[in-house]
N, C-alpha and C positions, 0 to 999 in steps of 0.2 A: 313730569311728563306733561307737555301742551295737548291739549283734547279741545277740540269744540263740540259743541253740544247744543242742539235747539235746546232749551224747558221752556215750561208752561209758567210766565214770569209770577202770574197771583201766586202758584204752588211754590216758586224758591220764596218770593216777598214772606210765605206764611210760612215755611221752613225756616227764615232767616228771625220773625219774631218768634217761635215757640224755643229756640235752641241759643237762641241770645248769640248768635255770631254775627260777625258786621260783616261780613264777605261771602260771596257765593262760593269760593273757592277751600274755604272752614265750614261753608254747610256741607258741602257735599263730602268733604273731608270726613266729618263727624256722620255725615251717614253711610258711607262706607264704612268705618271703623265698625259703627251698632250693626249692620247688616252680617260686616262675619262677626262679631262675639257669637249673634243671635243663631246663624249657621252652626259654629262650633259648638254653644250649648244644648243644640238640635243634638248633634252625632254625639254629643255625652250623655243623652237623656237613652239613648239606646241600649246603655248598659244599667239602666236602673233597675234593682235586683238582683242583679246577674253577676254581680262581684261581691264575695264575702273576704271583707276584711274584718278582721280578729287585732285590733289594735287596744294592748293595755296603754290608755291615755297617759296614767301616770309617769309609766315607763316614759312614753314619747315625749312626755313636759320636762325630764330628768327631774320626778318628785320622790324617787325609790332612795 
């Protein structure tokens, strides 16, 4: 999909050397990708405690 976009050129230049992409179009790629994992690990972190799984490991490895 074609977008234009103002940015702030120092903010992609410093975006473009901490993430080692040669393109502004792989920077922004790679911060949307980190943007939703980081989302999604949010609405996983919501059930922390709240699910009791009873998983015998060994069973699950096939070591029985």
């Amino acid at each position: 999909m074609r977008t234009t976009l103002d940015l702030p050129e120092a903010l992609m230049q410093d975006a473009m050397k901490v993430c080692h992409h040669k393109t502004k179009t792989a920077v922004i790629i790679a911060a949307l990708q980190d943007f939703v994992c980081k989302s999604r690990l949010q609405e996983l972190r919501q059930f922390k405690g709240r699910v009791n799984v009873n998983l015998d490991l060994d069973l699950v490895r096939k070591r029985v």
